[in-house]
N, C-alpha and C positions, 0 to 999 in steps of 0.2 A: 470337624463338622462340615458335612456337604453342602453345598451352595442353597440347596431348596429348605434345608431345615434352616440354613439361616435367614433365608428370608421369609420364613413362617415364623421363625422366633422374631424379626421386627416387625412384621403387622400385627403380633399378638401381643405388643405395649398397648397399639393402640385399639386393637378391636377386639372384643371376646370371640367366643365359639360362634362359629356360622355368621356373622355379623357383615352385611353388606359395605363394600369397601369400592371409593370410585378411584380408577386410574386413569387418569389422563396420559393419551398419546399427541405429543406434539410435533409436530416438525421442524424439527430446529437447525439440521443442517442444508443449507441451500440446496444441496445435489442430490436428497433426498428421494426415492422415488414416490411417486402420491398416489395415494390410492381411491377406486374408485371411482375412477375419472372425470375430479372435480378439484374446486381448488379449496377444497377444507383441508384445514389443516390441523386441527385441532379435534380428537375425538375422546368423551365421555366416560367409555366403557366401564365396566362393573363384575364383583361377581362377589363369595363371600370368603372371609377369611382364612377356612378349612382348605379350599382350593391351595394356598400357596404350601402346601405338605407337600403337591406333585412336583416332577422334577420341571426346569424353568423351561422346556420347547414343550411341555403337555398344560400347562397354562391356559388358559382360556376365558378371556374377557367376551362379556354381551352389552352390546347396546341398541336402543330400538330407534331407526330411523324411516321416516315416511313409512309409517307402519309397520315396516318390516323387521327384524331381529337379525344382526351379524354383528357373524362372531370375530374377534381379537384373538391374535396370538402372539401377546407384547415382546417376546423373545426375536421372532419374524421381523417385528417395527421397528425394535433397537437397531439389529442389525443392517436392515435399511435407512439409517437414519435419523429414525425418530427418538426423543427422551421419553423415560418410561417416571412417570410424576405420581403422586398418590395425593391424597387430602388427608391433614391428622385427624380434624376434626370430625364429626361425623353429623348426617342429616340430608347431604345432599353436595350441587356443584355451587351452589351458589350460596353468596353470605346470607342472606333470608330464608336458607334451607338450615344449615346449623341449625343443629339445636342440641347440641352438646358439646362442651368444651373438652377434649383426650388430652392434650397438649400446647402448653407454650414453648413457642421456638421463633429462631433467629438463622438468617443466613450471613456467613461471611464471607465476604467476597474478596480478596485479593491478587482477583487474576485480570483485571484491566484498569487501564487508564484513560481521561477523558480532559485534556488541557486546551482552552482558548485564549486566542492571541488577538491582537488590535489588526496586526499587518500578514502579507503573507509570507515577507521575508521575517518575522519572528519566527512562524510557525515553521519553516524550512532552515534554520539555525536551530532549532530545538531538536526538530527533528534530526537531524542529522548526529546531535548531541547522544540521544536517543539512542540512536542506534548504532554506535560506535562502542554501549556499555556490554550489548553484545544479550540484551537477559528479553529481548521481544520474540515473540513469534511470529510477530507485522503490527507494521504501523500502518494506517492509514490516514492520510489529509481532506479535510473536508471545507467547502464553504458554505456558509449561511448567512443571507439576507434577510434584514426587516427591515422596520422605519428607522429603527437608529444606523443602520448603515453597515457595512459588511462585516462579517467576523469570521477567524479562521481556526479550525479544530483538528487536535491531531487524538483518535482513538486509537487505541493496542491491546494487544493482550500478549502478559508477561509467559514466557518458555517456565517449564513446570519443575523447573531447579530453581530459579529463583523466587519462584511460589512457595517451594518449599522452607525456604530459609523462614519466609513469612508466617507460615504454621507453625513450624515448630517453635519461634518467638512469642506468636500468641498462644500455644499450650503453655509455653511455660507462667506468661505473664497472668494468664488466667486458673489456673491449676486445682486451685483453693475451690473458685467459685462454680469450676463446671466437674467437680466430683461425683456429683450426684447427677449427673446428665446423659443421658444417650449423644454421640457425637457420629454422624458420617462426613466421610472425608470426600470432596469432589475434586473436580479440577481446577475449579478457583480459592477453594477454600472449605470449609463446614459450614451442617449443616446440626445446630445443635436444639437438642431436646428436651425441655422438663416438664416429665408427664404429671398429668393433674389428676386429682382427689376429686376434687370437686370444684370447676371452676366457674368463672360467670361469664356468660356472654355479654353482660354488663361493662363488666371492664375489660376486655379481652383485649379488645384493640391498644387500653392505656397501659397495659402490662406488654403487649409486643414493643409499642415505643422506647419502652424504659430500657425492655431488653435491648433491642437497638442500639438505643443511646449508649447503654453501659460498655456494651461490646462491641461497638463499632461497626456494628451489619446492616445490611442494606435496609433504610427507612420506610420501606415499600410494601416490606412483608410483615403486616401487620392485617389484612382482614382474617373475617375467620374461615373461609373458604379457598384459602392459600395454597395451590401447590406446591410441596416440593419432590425433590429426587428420590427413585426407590432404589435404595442399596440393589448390588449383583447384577445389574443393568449398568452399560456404558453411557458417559457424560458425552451426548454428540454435538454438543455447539460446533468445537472447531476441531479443525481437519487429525487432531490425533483422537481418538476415544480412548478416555478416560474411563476403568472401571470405579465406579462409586460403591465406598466400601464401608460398613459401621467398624469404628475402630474404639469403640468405646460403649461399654453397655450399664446401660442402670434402670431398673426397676424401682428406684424409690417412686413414692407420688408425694407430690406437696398439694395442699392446698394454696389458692391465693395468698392467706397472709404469707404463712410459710415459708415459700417462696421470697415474698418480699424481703422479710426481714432478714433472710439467711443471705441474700446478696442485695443485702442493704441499700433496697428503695425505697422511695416516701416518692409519692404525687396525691397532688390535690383535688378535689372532687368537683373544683371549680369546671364548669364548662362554658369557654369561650371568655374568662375572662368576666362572668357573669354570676352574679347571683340571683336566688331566687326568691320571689313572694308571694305569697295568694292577695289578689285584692277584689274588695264587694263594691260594686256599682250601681247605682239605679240605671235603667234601662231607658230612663229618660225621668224630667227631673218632674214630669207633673205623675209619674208611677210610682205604686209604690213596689213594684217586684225588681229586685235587684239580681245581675249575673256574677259569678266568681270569675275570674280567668288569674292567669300563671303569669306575674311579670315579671323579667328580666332588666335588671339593672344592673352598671358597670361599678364593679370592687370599688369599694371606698379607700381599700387601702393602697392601692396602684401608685407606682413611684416612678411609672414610666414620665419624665417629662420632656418636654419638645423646646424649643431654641423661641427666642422673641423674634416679634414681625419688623421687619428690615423697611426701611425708607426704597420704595420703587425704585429699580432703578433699568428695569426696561418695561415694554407694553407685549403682550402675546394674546393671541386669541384662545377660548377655550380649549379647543385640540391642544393647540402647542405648550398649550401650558401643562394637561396632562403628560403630554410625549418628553417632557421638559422633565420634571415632577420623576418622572420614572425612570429617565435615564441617571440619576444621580443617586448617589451613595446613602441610604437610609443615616448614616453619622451624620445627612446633614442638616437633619431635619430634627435628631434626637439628642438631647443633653447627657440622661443617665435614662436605661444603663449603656453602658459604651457598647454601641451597636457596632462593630469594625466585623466586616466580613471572616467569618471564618472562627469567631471567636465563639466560646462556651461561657454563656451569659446565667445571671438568675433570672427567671421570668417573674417581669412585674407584675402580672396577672395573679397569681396563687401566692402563699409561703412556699419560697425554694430554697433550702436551706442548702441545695446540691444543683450547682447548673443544671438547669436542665431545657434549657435553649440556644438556641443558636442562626448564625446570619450564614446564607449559604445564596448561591447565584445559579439563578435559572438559568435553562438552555438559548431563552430569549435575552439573557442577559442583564436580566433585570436582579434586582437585593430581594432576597424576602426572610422574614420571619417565620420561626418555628416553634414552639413547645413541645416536648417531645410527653410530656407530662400533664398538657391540659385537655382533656378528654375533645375530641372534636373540633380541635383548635385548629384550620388546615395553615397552611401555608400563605402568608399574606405580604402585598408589597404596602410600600408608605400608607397608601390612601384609603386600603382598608386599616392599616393598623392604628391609624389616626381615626377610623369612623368607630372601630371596638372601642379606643380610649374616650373619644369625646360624645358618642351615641349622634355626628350630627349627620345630616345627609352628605351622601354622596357631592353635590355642587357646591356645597356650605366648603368641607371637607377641602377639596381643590384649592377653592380661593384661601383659606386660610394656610394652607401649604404654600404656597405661590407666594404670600406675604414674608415668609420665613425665609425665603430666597429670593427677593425682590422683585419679584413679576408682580406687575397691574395687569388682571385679565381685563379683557376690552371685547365688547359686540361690535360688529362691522355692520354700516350700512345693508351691505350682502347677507349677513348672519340674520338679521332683523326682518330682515324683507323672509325668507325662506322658514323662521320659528312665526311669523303671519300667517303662509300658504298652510302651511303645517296645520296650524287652529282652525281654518275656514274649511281643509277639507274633511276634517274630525265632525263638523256642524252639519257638511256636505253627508256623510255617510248617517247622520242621526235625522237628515230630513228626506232621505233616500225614498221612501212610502210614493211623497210627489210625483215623482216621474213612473209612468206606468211600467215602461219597458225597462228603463234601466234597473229598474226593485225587481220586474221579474226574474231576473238572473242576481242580482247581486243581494236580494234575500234568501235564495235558494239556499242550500248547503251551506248558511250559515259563513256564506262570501264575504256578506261585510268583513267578519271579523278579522278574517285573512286582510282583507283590504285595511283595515283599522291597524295589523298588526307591521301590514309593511309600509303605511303611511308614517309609524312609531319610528321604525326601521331609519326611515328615510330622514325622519327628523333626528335622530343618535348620530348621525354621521355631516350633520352641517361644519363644514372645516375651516373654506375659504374659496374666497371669489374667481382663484384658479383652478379650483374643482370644480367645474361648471359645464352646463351647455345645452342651450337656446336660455339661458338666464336659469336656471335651474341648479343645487348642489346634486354631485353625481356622486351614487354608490354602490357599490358592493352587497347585492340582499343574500345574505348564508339561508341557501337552503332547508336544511337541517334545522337552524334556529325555527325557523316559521314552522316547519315538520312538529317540532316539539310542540311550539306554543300555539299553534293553532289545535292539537289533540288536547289540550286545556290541561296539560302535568300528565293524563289519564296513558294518554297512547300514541307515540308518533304518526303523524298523518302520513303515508306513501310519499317519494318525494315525485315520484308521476301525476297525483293529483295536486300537489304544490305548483309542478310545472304549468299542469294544464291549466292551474286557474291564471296562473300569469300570464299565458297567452290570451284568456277570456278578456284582460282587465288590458293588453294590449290592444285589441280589436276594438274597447272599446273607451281608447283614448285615455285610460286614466295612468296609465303608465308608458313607458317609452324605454326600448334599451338605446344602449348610446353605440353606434356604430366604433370600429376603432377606432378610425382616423379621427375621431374626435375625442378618445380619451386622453387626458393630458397624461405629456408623455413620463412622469413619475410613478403613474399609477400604471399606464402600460407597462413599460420596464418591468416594476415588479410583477405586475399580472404573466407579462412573458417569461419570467426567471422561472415564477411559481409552477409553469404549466413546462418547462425546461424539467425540471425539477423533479416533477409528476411523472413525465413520459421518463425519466430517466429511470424512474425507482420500480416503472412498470415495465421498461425493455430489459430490466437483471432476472425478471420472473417466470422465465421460460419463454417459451412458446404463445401461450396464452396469455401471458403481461406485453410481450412484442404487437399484437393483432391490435391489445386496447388498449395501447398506448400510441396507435392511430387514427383512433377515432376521438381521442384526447382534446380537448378544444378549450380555450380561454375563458378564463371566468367571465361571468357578463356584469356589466353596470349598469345602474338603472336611473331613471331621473322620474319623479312625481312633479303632475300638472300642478296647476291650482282648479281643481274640479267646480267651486264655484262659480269662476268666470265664464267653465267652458261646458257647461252644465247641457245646453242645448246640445252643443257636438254630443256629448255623452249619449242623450237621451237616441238622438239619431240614430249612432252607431248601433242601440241595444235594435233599436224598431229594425235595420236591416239583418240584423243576425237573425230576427224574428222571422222575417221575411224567407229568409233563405231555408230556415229550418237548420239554424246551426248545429254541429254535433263537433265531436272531439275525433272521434273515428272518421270521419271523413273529411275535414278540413283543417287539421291542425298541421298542414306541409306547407311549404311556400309555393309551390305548384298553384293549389289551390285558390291561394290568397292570393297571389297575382293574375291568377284567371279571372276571380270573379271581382274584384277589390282596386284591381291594377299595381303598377308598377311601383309606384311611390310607398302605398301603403304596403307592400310584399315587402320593400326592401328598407321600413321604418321597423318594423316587428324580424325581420331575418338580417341584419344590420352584416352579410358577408357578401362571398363574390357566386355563391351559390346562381344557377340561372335553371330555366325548363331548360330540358334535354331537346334540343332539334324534332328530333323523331316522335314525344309525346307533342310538342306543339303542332307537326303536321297531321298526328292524328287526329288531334281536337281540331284543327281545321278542317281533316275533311269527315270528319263526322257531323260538323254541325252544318256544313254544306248538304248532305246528306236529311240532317232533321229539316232543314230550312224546304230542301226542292219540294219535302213531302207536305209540308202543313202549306205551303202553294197551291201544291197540289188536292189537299184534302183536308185541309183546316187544322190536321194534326199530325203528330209520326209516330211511332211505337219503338220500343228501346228497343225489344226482341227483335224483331227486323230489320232495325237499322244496324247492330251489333251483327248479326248472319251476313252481314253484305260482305262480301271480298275488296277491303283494301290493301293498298299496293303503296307501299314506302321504299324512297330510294334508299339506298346503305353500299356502300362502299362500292360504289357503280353500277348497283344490281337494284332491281325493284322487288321489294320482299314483303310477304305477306303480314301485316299486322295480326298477331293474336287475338284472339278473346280473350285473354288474362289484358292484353294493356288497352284493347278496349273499353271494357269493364270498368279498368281501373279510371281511365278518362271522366267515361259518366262518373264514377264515386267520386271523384276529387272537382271535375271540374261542373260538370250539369248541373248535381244533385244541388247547388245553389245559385247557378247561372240568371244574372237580371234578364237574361232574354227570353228565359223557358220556364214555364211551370211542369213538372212532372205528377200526376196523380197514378195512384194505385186504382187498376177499376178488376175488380174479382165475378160482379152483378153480369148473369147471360143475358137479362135485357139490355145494358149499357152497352156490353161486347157488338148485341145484335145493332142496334145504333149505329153503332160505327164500321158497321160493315166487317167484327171480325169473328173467326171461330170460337165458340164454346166451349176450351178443349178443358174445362174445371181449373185453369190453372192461372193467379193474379198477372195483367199485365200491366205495364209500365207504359203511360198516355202524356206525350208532351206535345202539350202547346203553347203558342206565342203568351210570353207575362202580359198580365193586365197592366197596363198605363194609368197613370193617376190623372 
């Protein structure tokens, strides 16, 4: 059988005649060539089933980008690099596109390894161990930092002899139960198949777990918008390609139970640990119409139990007590069942009459919980697992864990004073109406709530009185998060208009970044590792990863006033924005802000070593020497004219002519809000004649000295 008849005979499990079928092109070997000179790396393409009859270079995927239609020739992409993917399921690229279940499947993976260590002399003893057995392709060492403190990781991927041995031990081991399966062979492992009769997107995800679980394949690949490998195309992770090959074919179809019961699974319909009930409410108690809603309550039959509460025997504040809380071994917070890392447990949430959970350790290090059988169950450390079992909050939650390992949580004088500011500014933004100017801007676009969300912000991260600065706790505002929840769940907000408004709420006193030198130095460290870290992941990315990973720069911290005290400064700040005619396009540089605002405040809001350029500060000098001679002379000066004039800037021994680009730019940045000038637009040939100038149809720009108060 020729290569194209067999790859028409594997999309024809999954798709009928003419049936649209999406291929993802990925890029997955680093020295990949890219295409279209951009750094996508990932493309969509499409075409329909019948296509895969042609031979594999006559192939032809379509996808529409920015309107336009190009075309794919996956044969071309392999060869360059790329993996050639398909999706079983059918509907579209994404899980909310499904909408038809073809296939349950599982991937097995046993072509790498991923071990961490305390120290780095473990991780260099192992290593060396390692590679002495002679079955790696490369090892590679890594470090990562958090707040529990450094740890060291060595990844590999095994040479594909010793992979081998690992297949053919899991064919034999499994034999019975993948008879009825479609199997292709990759370079880590398989990728196996049981096509479906008729399945449900219902349980889809709780039948990939099981399979999972049963068969030891990657836990990941469970939604229903899954890609995997298209047989007859090379496997290009790493530096050998691998042809990916079906070494096993079957056309049976099961249904869901079918399926189950022939490789004997059972999972529970429980979700989350929860059951369900309708309950009727009056809508208040002098009504008589009552509402239904859906309530969730926690299994009565639950056997999970926790350990008794210990006599105190140290004091931490709330952070520490969670950073405390996390860093320990879920054993030691649980009686039964025996949580020990690594172990295949019954889960106490459903009947499990067949483990089907287990303790496995995050990349950050942390213990978490799984069910690989309770629909939606994700992955949870202590203090959710403790809030599923007990329904209590979050803070309840902590201190009763803390109890069980003898921490007394304790508020700080500091802590006290900062959850105060926190309340008064919440009061501040709900009587915001009062002030004229400052409502002007901060009801606009629905600013408060930003403002409301990162005053939240700012209150989640009170730690301790070493986090601080001008009395203030200092933090960390994630972008992204306010992005989210300021689009209200609906739609991320741009994180350009995030920025911009935090420059607004700068200008106008209610927030403050914190210069470096005053970040305490635990939080720099990490900050600098993080952006170490950053630049490092972005100079391995070509050309274009080297450039912006220059322009890479330090996270910022931020500190909240107490806005009620300084309510006046506030209102001020809005009236001279007012003044100036603030905009985001022309005053959002430090040029600007230092021109018109001065020194202090440029360098409260731009907290680096940034300064004006020599040569923009001479121009604005002798341009306004220039506005100044003329409104002496005639009460006002014109932009147009005073921009036409020839200046002369010195530059490297020479006097050289200023342009009209950095003239231009001077007025935009610095005029256009200057306390010493008003600029009006006048278009009217009366006003022109006024003022003594031509008529020539076209707006000019008329600056005169500011009015004085």
């Amino acid at each position: 059988m020729n290569e194209n008849n067999i790859l028409h005979r594997f999309i024809s499990l999954f798709r009928k005649e003419n049936e649209e079928i999406i291929v993802p092109l990925i890029k997955e070997n680093p020295g990949a060539k890219s295409f279209f000179n951009n750094n996508r790396t990932v493309f969509h393409p499409s075409t329909i089933s019948n296509d895969f009859q042609n031979d594999l270079n006559k192939i032809v995927l379509k996808e529409r980008m920015n309107n336009c239609e190009f075309k794919f020739f996956p044969k071309h992409y392999n060869e360059n690099g790329y993996g050639v993917f398909f999706i079983p399921n059918i509907g579209g690229k994404t899980n909310s596109n499904i909408k038809e279940v073809r296939s349950w499947f599982c991937d097995i993976d046993y072509g790498k390894i991923k071990e961490k260590f305390e120290t780095e002399q473990e991780m260099e003893k192992r290593k060396k161990e390692l590679e002495e057995t002679g079955n790696f392709l490369f090892i590679d060492p890594s470090k990562k930092e958090n707040i529990k403190g450094t740890f060291y990781f060595l990844t590999g991927v095994y040479k594909q002899d010793f992979i081998s041995k690992k297949k053919t031990a899991f064919l034999e081991d499994h034999k019975n139960d993948l008879k009825k399966s479609s199997i292709a062979e990759t370079y880590s492992g398989f990728h196996i198949y049981f096509l479906c009769e008729s399945g449900s997107l219902e349980n889809f995800k709780k039948v990939q777990e099981s399979l999972s679980f049963k068969f030891g394949g990657d836990p990941q690949v469970k939604n229903e918008s899954r890609m995997m490998r298209l047989p007859e195309f090379d496997h290009n992770k790493y530096d050998d390609p691998f042809s990916v090959k079906v070494i096993q074919w079957s056309e049976h179809r099961y249904t869901e139970s079918e399926l189950l019961k022939e490789l004997n699974i059972t999972f529970s319909n429980q979700q989350k640990g929860f059951k369900k009930r309708q309950r009727i409410e009056k809508v208040s108690y002098m009504s008589g119409v009552v509402t239904s809603f859906v309530e969730k309550t926690k299994k009565t039959d639950s056997d999970l139990e926790f350990i008794s509460f210990k006599k105190p025997s140290k004091e931490m504040t709330f952070k520490e007590t969670i950073e405390e809380i996390l860093s320990l071994p879920i054993s030691n917070f649980v009686k039964s069942p025996e949580m020990e890392l690594g172990n295949k447990i019954h889960c106490p949430f459903h009947e499990d009459h067949n483990p089907s959970a287990t303790i496995f350790e995050s990349d950050s290090g942390q213990e978490l919980f799984h069910c690989h059988s309770c629909v939606d169950l994700n992955s949870m450390n202590i203090i959710k697992l403790y809030q599923l079992h007990t329904n209590k909050s979050y803070r309840k939650s902590i201190t009763d864990l803390s109890k069980m390992v003898g921490i007394k949580v304790i508020k700080t004088v500091f802590e006290e004073s900062q959850f105060e500011k926190y309340r008064d500014n919440r009061d501040f933004i709900d009587e915001i109406e009062s002030l004229p100017y400052a409502s002007s801007y901060l009801l606009k676009y629905s600013r408060s709530l930003l403002l409301r969300l990162f005053n939240d912000q700012g209150e989640s991260k009170v730690v301790h009185e070493d986090f601080q600065f001008e009395g203030h706790n200092i933090f960390f505002a994630s972008m992204r998060h306010l992005s989210r929840e300021f689009g209200l769940g609906k739609k991320s907000v741009p994180l350009q208009t995030i920025q911009n408004n935090l420059f607004l709420f700068q200008l106008l006193g209610l927030i403050k970044r914190v210069p470096p030198k005053n970040i305490p130095e635990r939080l720099l460290k990490r900050s600098e590792k993080e952006m170490d870290i950053r630049k490092s992941e972005l100079q391995k990315q070509g050309t274009e990863g080297k450039i912006k990973s220059l322009g890479y720069r330090m996270i910022n911290y931020y500190i909240v006033t107490n806005w009620q005290d300084d309510f006046m400064e506030i209102e001020s700040a809005a009236r001279k924005l007012k003044e100036i005619n603030f905009s985001f396009k022309n005053h959002r540089n430090k040029f600007s802000i230092e021109s018109i605002f001065g020194k202090k405040i440029a360098n409260e809001i731009f907290p680096d070593e940034r300064k004006l350029p020599g040569r923009f500060v001479t121009i604005s000098n002798l341009l306004e020497k220039e506005i100044e001679q003329n409104i002496n002379k005639k009460g006002f000066a014109v932009k147009e004219e005073i921009i036409r004039k020839t200046i002369r800037v010195k530059s490297e021994g020479k006097y050289v002519k200023a342009t009209l680009k950095e003239k231009e730019d001077v007025f935009r940045r610095v005029f256009s809000g200057y306390n010493k000038f008003s600029i009006k637009q006048v278009r009217s040939s009366n006003k022109k004649r006024e003022l003594g100038l031509i008529d020539d149809g076209k707006t000019v720009s008329v600056i005169y000295p500011a009015k004085k108060e």
